[in-house]
ZADO-1210 file (C-alpha; in nm, 4 decimals, padded with zeros to 6 digits):
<atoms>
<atom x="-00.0603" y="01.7362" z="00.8130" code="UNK" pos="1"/>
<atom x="-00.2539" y="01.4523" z="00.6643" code="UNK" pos="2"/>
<atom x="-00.5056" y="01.6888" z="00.4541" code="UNK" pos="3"/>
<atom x="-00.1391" y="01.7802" z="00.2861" code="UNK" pos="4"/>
<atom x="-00.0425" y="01.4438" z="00.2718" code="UNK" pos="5"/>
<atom x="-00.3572" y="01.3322" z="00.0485" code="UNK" pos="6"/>
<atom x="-00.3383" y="01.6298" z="-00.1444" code="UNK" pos="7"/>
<atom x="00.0479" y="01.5655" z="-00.2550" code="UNK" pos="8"/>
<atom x="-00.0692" y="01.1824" z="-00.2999" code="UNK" pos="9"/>
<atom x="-00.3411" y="01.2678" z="-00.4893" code="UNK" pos="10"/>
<atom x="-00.1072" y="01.5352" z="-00.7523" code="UNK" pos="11"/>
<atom x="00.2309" y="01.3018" z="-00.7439" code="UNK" pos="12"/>
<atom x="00.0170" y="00.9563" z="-00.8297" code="UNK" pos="13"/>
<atom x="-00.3377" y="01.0568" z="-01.0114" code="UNK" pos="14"/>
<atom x="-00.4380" y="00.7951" z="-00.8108" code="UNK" pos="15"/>
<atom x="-00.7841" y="00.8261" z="-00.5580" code="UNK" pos="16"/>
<atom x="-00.7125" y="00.8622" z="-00.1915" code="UNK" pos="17"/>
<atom x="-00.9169" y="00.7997" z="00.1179" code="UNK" pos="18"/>
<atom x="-00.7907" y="00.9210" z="00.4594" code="UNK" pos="19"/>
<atom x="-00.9134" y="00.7082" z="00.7442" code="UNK" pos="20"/>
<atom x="-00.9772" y="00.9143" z="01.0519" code="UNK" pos="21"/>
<atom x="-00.9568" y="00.7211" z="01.3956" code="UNK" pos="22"/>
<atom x="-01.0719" y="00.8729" z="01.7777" code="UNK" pos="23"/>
<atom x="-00.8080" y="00.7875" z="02.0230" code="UNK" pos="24"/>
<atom x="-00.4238" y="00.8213" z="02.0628" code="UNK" pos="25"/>
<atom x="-00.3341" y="00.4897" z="01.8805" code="UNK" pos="26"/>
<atom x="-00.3857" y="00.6044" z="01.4624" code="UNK" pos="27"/>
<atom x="-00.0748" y="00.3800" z="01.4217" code="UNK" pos="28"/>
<atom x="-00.2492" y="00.0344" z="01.4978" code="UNK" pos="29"/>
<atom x="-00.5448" y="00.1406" z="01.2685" code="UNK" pos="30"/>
<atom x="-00.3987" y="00.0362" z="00.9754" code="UNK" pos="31"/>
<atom x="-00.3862" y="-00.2578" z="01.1156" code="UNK" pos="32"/>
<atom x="-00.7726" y="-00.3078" z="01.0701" code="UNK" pos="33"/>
<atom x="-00.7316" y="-00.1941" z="00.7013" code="UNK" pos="34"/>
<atom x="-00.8725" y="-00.5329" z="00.5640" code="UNK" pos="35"/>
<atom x="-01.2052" y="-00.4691" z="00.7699" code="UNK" pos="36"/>
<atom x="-01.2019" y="-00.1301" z="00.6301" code="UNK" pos="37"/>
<atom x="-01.1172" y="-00.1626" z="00.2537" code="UNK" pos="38"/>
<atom x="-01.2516" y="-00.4500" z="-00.0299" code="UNK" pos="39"/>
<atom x="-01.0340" y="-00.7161" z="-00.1219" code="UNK" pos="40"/>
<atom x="-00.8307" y="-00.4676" z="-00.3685" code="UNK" pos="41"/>
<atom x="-00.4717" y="-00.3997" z="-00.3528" code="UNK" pos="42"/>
<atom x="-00.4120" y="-00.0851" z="-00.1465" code="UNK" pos="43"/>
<atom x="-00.1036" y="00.1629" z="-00.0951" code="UNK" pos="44"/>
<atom x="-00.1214" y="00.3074" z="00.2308" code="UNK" pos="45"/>
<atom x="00.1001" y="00.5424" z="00.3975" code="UNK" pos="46"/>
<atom x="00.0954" y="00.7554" z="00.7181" code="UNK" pos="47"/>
<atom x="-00.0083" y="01.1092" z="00.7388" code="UNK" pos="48"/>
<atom x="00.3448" y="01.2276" z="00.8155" code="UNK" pos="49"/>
<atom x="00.4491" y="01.0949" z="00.4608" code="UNK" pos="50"/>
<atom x="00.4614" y="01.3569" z="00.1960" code="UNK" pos="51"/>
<atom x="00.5247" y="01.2793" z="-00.1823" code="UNK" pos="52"/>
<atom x="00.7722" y="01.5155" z="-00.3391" code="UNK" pos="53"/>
<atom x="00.7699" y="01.3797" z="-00.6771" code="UNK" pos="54"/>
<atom x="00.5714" y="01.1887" z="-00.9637" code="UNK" pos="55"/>
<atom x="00.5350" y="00.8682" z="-00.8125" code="UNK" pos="56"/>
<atom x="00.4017" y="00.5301" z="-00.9993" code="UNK" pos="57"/>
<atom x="00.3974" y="00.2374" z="-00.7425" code="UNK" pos="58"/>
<atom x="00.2571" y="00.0289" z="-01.0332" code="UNK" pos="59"/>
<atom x="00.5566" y="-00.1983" z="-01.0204" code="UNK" pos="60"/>
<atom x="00.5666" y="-00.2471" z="-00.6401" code="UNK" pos="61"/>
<atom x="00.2234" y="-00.4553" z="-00.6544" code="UNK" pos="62"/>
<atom x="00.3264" y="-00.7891" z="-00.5995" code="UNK" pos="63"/>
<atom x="00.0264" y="-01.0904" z="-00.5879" code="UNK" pos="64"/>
<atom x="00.0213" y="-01.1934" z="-00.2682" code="UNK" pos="65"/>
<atom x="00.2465" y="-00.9551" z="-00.1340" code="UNK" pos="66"/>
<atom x="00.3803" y="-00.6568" z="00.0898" code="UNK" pos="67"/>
<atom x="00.6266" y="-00.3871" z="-00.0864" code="UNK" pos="68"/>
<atom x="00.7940" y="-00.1747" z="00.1697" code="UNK" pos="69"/>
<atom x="01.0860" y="-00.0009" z="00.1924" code="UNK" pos="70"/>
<atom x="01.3323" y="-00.1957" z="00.4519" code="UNK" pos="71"/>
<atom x="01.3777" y="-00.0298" z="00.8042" code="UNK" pos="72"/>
<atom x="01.7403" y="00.1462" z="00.7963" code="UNK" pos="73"/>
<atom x="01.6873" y="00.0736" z="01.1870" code="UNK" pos="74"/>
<atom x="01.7597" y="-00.2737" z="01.1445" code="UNK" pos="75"/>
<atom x="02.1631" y="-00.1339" z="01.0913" code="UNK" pos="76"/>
<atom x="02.1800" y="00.0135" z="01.3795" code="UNK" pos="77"/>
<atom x="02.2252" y="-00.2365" z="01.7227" code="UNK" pos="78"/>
<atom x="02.0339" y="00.0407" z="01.9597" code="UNK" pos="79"/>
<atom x="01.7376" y="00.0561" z="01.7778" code="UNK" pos="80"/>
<atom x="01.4463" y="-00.0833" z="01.8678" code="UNK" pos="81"/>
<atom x="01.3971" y="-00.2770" z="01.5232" code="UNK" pos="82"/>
<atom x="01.7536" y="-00.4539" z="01.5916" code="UNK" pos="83"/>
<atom x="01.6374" y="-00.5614" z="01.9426" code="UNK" pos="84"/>
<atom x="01.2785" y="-00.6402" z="01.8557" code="UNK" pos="85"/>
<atom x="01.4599" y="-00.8587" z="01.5659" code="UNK" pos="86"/>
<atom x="01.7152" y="-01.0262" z="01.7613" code="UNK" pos="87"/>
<atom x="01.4549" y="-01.0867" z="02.0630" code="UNK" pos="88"/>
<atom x="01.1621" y="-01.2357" z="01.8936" code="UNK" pos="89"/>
<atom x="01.3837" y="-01.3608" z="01.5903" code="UNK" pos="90"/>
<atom x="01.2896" y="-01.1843" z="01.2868" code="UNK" pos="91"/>
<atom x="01.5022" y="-01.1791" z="00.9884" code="UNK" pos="92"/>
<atom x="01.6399" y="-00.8300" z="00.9766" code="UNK" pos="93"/>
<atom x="01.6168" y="-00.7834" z="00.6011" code="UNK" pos="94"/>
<atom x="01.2280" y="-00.8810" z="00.5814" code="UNK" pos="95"/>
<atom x="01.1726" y="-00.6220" z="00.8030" code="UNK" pos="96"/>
<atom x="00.9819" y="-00.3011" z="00.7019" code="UNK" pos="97"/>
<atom x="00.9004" y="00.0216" z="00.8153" code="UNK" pos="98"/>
<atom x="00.5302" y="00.0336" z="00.7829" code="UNK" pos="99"/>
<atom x="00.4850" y="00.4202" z="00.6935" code="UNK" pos="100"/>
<atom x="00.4341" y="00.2996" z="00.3695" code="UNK" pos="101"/>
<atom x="00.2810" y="00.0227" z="00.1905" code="UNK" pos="102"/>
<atom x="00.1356" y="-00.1779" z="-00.0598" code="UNK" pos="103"/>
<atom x="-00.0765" y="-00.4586" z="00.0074" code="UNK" pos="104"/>
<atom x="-00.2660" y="-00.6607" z="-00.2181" code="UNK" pos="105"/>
<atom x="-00.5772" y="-00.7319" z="00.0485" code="UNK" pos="106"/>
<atom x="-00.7238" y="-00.9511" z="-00.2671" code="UNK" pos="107"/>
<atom x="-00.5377" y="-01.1822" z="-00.0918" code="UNK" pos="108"/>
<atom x="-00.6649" y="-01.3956" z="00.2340" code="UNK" pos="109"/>
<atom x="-00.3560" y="-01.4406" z="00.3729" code="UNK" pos="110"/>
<atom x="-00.2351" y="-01.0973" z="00.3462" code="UNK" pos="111"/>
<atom x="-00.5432" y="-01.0207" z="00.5298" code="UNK" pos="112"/>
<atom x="-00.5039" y="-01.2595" z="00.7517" code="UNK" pos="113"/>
<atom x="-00.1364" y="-01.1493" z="00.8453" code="UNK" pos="114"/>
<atom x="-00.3224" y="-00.7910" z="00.9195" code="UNK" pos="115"/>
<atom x="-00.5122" y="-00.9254" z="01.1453" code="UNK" pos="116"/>
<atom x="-00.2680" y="-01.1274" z="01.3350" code="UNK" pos="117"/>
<atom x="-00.0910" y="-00.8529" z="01.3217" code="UNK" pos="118"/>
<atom x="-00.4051" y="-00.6850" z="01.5601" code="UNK" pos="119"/>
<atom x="-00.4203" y="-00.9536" z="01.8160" code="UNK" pos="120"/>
<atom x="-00.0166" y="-00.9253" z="01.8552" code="UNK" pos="121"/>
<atom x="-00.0260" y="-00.5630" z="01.9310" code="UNK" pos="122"/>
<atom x="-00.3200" y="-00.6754" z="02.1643" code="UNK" pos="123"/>
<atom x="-00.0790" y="-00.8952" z="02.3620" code="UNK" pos="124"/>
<atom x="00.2552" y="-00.6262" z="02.3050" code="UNK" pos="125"/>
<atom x="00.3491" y="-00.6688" z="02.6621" code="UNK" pos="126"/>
<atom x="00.4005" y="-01.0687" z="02.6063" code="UNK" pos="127"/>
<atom x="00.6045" y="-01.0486" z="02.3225" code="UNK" pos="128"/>
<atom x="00.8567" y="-00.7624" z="02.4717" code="UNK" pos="129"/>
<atom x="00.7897" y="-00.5779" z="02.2179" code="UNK" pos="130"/>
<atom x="00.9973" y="-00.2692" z="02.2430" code="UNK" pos="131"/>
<atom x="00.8159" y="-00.0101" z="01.9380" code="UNK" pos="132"/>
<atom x="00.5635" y="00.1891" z="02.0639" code="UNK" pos="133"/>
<atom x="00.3192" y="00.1394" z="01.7731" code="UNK" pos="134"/>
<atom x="00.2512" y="-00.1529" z="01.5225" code="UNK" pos="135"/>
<atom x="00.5586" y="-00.2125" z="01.2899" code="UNK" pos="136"/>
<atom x="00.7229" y="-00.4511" z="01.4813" code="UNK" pos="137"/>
<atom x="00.3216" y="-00.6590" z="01.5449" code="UNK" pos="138"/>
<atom x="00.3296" y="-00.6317" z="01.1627" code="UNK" pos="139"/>
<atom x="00.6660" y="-00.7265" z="01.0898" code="UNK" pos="140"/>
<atom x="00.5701" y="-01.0249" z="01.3090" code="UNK" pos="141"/>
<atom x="00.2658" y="-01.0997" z="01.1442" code="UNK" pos="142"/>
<atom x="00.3885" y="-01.1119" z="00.7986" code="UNK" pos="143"/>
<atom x="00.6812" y="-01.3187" z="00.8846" code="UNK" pos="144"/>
<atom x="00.5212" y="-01.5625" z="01.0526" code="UNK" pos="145"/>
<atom x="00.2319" y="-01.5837" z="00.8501" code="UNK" pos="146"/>
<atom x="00.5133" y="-01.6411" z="00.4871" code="UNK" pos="147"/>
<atom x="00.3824" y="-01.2952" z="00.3399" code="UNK" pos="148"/>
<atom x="00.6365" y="-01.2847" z="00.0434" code="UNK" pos="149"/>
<atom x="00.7807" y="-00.9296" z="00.1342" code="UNK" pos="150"/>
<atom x="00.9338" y="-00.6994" z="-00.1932" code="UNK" pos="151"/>
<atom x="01.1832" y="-00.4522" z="-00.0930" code="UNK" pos="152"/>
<atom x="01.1316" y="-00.1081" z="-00.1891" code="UNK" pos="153"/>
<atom x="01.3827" y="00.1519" z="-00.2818" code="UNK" pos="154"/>
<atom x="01.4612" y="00.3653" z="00.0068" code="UNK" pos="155"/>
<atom x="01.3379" y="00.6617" z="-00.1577" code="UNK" pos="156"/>
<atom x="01.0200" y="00.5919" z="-00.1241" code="UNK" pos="157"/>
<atom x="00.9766" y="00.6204" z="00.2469" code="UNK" pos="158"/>
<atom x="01.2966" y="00.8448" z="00.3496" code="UNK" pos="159"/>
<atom x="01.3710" y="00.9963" z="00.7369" code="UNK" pos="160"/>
<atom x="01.6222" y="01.2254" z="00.7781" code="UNK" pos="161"/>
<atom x="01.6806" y="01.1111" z="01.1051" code="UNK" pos="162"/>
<atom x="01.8656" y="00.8111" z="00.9582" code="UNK" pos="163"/>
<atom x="02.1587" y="01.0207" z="00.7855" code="UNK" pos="164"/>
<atom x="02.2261" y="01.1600" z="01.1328" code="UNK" pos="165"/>
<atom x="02.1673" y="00.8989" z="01.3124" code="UNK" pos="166"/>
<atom x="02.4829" y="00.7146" z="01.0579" code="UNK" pos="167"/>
<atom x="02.2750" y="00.4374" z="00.9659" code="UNK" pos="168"/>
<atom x="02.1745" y="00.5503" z="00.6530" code="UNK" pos="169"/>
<atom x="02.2460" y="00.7778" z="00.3342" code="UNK" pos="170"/>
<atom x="02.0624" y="01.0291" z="00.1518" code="UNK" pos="171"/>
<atom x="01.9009" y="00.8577" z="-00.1673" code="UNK" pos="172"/>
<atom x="02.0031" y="00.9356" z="-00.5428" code="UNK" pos="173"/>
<atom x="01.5835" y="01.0356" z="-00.5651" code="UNK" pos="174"/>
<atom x="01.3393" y="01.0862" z="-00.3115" code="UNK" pos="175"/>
<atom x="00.9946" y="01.0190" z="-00.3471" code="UNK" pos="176"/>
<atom x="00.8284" y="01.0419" z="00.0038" code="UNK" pos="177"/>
<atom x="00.9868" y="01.2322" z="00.2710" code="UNK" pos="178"/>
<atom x="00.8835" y="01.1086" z="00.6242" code="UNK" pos="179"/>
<atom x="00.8804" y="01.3109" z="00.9278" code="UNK" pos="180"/>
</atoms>
């Protein structure tokens, strides 16, 4: 899946890719080491179970200083863990992102630095109550507390079917990454 992931990245953007290969069951809190992996550079990053569809610039979702994400449809639905990790460790709902897909200017200390913290809260999940299983809600977290500016994405960008039948969500005028 993710050789087919950097190939469609590669042909929809023209852009270089990397794929970062981890040993172990946890690839989702990897990313989280991403500025110990990368330079100081901006970076779009996205998990290997997001496929481009389409042409794709993400030139205008690097922000200085910033995260651009598209914002977790979750957060509309009251049984979801994003609505209870929100309301239980009192996040605001429409900074929160679902971290399949990013881009993060790592030129940027503090946006490293939120990363990081980011690391040593999914260290310590079991203290915060965290319910997700993986690191969006540490992240989420991180960024919040740390006063990463977040820039909302368009939904297209990072789009689960799951969320049109789940009801919390509707099927985007253009899709750019389809996530599994």
């Amino acid at each position: 899946m993710g050789e087919e992931a950097v190939k469609r990245f590669q042909q929809h953007t023209g852009l270089p890719c990397s794929a970062l290969r981890f040993n172990g069951d946890s690839g989702f809190a990897y990313k989280l080491a991403l500025p110990d992996l990368v330079p100081p550079v901006p970076v779009i990053f996205f998990d290997a179970d997001l496929w481009l569809l389409r042409k794709t610039d993400f030139s205008s979702h690097l922000s200085k200083g910033a995260v651009s994400a598209v914002p977790d449809p979750g957060t509309r639905d009251a049984g979801s863990f994003v609505s209870q990790d929100c309301a239980k460790l009192g996040l605001e709902p429409r900074q929160y992102f679902n971290s399949g897909l990013f881009v993060a200017d790592f030129s940027c200390e503090h946006v490293r630095a939120a990363f990081r913290k980011a690391a040593e809260i999914l260290k310590e999940k079991d203290t915060h109550d965290i319910r997700d299983y993986g690191d969006q809600t540490a992240l989420n977290m991180a960024m919040q507390r740390c006063g990463v500016p977040f820039q909302p994405m368009p939904a297209g960008f990072n789009f689960f079917m799951h969320t049109v039948s789940h009801g919390y969500a509707s099927v985007p005028d253009l899709v750019y990454g389809l996530h599994a």
